[in-house]
LUMVODO-666803 format. One line per field, with one value per residue (C-alpha): residue in one letter; x, y, z. Coordinates in nm, 3 decimals. Example, Ala and Ser with C-alpha at 12.3 -4.5 7.8 and 13.67 -1.06 7.14 Angstrom:
% residues 2
type: (A;S)
c1: (1.230;1.367)
c2: (-0.450;-0.106)
c3: (0.780;0.714)
This chain:
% residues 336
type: (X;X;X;X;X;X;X;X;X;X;X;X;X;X;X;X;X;X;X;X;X;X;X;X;X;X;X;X;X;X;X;X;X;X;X;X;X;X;X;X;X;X;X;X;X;X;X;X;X;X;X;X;X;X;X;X;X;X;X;X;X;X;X;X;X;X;X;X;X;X;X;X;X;X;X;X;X;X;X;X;X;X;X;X;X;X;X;X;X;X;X;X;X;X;X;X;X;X;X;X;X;X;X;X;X;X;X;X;X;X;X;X;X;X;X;X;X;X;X;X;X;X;X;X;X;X;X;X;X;X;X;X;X;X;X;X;X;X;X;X;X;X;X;X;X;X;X;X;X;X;X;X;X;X;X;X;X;X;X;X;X;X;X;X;X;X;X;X;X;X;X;X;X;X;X;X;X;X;X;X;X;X;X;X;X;X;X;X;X;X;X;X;X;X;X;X;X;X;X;X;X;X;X;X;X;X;X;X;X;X;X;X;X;X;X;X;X;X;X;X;X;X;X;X;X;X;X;X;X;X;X;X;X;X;X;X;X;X;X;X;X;X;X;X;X;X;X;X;X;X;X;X;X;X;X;X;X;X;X;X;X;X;X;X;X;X;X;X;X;X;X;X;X;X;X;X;X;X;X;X;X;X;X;X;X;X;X;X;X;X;X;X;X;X;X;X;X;X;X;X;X;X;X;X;X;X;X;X;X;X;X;X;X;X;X;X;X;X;X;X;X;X;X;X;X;X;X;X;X;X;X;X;X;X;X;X)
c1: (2.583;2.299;2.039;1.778;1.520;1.265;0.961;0.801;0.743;0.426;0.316;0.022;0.248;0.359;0.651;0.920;1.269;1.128;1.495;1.252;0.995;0.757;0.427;0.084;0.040;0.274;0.515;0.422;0.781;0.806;1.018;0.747;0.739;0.920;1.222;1.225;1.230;1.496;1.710;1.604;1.758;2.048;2.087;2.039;2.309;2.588;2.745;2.770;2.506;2.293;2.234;1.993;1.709;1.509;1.171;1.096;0.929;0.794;0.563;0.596;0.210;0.104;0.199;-0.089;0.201;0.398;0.308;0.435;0.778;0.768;0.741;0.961;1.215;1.212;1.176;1.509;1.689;1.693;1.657;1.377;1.264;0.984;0.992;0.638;0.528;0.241;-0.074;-0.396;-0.251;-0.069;-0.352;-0.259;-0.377;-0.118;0.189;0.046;0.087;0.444;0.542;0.348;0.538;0.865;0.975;1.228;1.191;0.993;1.074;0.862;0.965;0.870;1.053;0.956;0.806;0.507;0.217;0.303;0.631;0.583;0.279;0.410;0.731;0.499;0.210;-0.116;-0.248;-0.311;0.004;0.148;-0.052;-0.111;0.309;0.270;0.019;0.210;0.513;0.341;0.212;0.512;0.633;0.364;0.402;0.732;0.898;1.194;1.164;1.321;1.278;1.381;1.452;1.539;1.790;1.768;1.766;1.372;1.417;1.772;1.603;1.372;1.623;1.652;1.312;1.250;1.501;1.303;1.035;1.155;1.300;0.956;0.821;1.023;1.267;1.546;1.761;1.717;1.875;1.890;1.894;2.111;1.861;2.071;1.955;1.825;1.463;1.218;1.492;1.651;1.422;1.456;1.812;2.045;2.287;2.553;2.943;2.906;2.575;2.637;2.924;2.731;2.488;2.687;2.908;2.559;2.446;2.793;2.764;2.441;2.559;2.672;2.378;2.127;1.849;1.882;2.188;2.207;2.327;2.296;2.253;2.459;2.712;2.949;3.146;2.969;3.228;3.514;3.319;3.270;3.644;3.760;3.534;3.698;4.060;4.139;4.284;4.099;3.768;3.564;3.231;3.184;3.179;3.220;2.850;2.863;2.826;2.918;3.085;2.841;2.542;2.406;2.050;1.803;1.518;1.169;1.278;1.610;1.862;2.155;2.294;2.524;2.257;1.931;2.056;2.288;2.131;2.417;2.328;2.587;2.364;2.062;1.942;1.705;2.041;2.309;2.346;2.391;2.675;2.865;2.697;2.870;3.169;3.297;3.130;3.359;3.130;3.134;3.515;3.618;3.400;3.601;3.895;3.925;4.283;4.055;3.862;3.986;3.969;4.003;3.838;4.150;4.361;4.185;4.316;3.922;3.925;3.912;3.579;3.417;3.537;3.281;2.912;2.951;2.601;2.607;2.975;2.739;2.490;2.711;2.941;2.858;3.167;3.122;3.511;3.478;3.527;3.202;3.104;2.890;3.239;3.457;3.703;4.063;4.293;4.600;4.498;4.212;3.833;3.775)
c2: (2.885;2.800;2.497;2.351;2.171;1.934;1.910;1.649;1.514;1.534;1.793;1.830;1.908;1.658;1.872;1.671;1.765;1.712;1.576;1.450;1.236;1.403;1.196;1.294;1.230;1.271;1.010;0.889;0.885;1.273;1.459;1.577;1.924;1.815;1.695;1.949;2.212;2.056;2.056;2.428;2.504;2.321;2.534;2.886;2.822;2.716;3.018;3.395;3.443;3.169;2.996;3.075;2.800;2.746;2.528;2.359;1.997;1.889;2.155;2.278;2.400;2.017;2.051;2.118;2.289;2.474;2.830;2.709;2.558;2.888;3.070;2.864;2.927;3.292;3.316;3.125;3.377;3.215;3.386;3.177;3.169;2.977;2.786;2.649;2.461;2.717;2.523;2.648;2.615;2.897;3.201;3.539;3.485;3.227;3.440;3.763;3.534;3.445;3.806;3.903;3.604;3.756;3.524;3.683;3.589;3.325;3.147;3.115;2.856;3.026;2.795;2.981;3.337;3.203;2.986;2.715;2.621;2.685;2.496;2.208;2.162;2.148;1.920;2.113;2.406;2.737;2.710;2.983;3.236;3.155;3.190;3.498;3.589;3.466;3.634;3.946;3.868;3.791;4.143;4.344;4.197;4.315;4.009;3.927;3.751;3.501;3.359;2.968;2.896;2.514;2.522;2.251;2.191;2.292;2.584;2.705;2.946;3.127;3.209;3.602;3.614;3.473;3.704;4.006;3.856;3.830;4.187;4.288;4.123;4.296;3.955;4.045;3.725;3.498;3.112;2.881;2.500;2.349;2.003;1.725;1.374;1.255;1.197;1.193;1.431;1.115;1.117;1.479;1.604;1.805;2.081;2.007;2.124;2.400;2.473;2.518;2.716;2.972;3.006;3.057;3.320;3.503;3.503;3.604;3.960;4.035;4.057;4.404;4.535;4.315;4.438;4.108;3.889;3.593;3.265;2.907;2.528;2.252;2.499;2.598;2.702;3.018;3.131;3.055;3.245;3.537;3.547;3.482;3.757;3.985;3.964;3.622;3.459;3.733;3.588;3.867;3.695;3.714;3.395;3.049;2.858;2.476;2.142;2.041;2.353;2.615;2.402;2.155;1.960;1.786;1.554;1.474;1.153;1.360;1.293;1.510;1.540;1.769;1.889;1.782;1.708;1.464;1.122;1.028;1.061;1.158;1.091;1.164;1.441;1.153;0.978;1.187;1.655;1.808;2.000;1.639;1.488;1.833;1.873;1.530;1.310;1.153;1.290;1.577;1.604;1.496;1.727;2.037;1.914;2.033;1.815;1.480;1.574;1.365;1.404;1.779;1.888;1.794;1.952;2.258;2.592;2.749;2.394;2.610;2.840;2.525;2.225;2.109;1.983;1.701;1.629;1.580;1.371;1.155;1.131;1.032;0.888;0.687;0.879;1.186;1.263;1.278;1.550;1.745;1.613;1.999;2.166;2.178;2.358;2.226;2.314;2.256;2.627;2.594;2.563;2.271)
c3: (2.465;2.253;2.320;2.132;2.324;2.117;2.346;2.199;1.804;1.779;1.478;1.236;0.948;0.696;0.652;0.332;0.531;0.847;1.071;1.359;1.132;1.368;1.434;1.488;1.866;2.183;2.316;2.651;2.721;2.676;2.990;3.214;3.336;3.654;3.430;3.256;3.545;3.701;3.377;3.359;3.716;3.613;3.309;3.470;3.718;3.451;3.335;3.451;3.110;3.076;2.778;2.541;2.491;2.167;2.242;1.928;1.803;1.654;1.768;2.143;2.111;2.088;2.466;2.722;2.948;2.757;2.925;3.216;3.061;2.931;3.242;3.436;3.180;3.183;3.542;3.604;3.381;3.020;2.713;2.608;2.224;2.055;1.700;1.637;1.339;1.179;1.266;1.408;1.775;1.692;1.750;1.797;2.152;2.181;2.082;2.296;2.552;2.477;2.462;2.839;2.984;2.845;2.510;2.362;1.991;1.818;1.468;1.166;0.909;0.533;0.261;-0.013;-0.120;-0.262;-0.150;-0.395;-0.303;0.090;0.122;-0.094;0.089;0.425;0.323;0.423;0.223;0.368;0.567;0.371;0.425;0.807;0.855;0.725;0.953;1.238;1.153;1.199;1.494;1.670;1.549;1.663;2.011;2.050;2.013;1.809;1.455;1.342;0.936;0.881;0.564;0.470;0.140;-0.111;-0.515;-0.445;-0.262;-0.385;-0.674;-0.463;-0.216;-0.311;-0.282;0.015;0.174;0.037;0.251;0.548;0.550;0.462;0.731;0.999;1.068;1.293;1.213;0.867;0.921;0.652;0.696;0.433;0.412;0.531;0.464;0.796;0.885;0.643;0.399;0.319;0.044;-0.038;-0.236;-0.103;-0.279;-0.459;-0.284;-0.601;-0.539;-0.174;-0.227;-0.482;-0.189;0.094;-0.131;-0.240;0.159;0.236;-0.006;0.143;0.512;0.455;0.404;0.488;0.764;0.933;1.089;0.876;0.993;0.832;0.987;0.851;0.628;0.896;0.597;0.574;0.828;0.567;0.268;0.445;0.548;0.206;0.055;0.361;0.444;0.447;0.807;1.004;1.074;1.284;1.283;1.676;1.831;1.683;1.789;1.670;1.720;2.067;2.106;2.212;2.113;2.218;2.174;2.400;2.237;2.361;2.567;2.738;2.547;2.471;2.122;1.967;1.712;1.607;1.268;1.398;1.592;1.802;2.196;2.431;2.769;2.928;3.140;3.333;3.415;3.436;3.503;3.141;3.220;3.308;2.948;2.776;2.916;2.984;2.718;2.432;2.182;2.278;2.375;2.026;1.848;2.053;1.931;1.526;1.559;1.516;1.197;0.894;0.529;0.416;0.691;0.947;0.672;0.642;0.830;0.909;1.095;1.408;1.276;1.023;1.096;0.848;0.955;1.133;1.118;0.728;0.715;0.963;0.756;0.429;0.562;0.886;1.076;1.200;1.195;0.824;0.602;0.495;0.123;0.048;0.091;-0.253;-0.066;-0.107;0.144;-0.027;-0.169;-0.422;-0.456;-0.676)
């Protein structure tokens, strides 16, 4: 089970896709450390393997306490991992200190190969070259790396590039973010179904032999492109991680989501034990069951592996039983 925990929204970045419309100073309303270690507790007795947590933001580092979130995390038996926004909280000194208290891997956002594009897509200059610094960082204190990459009409041309980056720099796992329009995105374009499908089907060739494990946010169709480029109906991708089904997210103020990208609360860790919000929620219960999904999406036999993103058909569409609108897949037999 995977879990992405939002600290808080605060962030010094004015980044353009940004799904939490961060802002520039905590909310008073933020869990406090006791919340958040009894959450933890709760978390590391769930399963024989706990799940693994991702601290993100906004940026964690805008939190006074997060060594000792950190520490309690680790210390209960999580693999813990780190996504920061690149600002000047984030010092060498600052990941070194990650890696002693036993982070597993930390992420580094580069949207681009080149100053220009990365630095524009974030808002502040410099930011570039400081990820890259970062990056490096979190490598040469043992830790693993992980390259975010958000997609988008912007972004979509560089994408070879950027890949060639993050194998340079050592990245043990590349995700890209197909941009959804939620947050301050609604503003920014997203990828056309063809253009999302030329993507996912160029991703999908370098798997093979890429250097990295590459996984994407909000194009759970990957999982049918690979299988079609392999032997179709035997999907042997490990695992199938998504919303509400292996994932699950918890905001600044407690609240339990099935993914960041998609505003819809199911409970709230104040009120009510996480497991109970996961497993028992209707939310949650109808996105485990692929036999609700509408549109081509309930149609569609890699229901079971995609089921679409949820997160976008929510965002289009206002239903989040709809059928994905960046899939041209037909399932009558065809790709449109």
């Amino acid at each position: 089970m995977l879990i992405t925990w939002e600290l808080t929204r605060a962030c010094a970045l004015r980044c353009r896709h940004c799904r939490a419309a961060a802002i520039p100073n905590r909310n008073p309303g933020e869990l406090s450390f006791d919340d958040l270690s009894r959450v933890l507790e709760e978390l590391s007795t769930l399963r024989a393997h706990p799940p693994l947590l991702i601290f993100t933001g906004g940026d964690p580092t805008e939190r006074s306490d997060l060594m000792r979130i950190l520490e309690r995390s680790v210390s209960l038996g999580l693999t813990t991992a780190v996504a920061p926004s690149v600002t000047p909280r984030l010092t060498d000194e600052v990941i070194a200190a990650w890696s002693r208290a036993g982070v597993h891997a930390v992420s580094i956002s580069l949207d681009g190969p080149a100053p220009e594009a990365h630095d524009r897509f974030r808002g502040i200059p410099g930011t570039f070259a400081a990820s890259l610094k970062a990056a490096r960082s979190v490598v040469a204190h043992g830790m693993q790396l992980q390259i975010n990459t958000s997609v988008c009409p912007e972004t979509y041309p560089t994408l070879a590039a950027t890949g060639a980056l993050a194998r340079e720099l050592g990245a043990r796992r590349w995700e890209l973010f197909f941009v959804i329009g939620t947050g301050r995105a609604r503003d920014l374009p997203s990828l056309s179904a063809e253009s999302t499908e030329e993507a996912l089907v160029w991703l999908a060739r370098q798997v093979p032999t890429a250097p990295y494990r590459i996984t994407t946010v909000a194009a759970p169709q990957f999982r049918r492109v690979r299988d079609q480029l392999a032997a179709p109906g035997t999907w042997t991708g490990g695992p199938v991680i998504k919303e509400g089904r292996g994932f699950a997210f918890i905001d600044h103020l407690g609240n339990v989501a099935p993914n960041g990208l998609l505003p819809l609360a199911a409970g709230n860790v104040r009120e009510r034990p996480f497991a109970e919000i996961y497993r028992d929620s209707p939310l949650f219960r109808a996105l485990r069951d692929p036999g609700r999904l509408r549109g081509r999406c309930g149609r569609c036999s890699y229901r079971e592996v995609c089921g679409g993103s949820r997160a976008r058909a929510y965002a289009a569409t206002g239903d989040v039983l709809a059928e994905d609108p960046a899939c041209p897949f037909r399932p009558e037999g065809a790709a449109a």
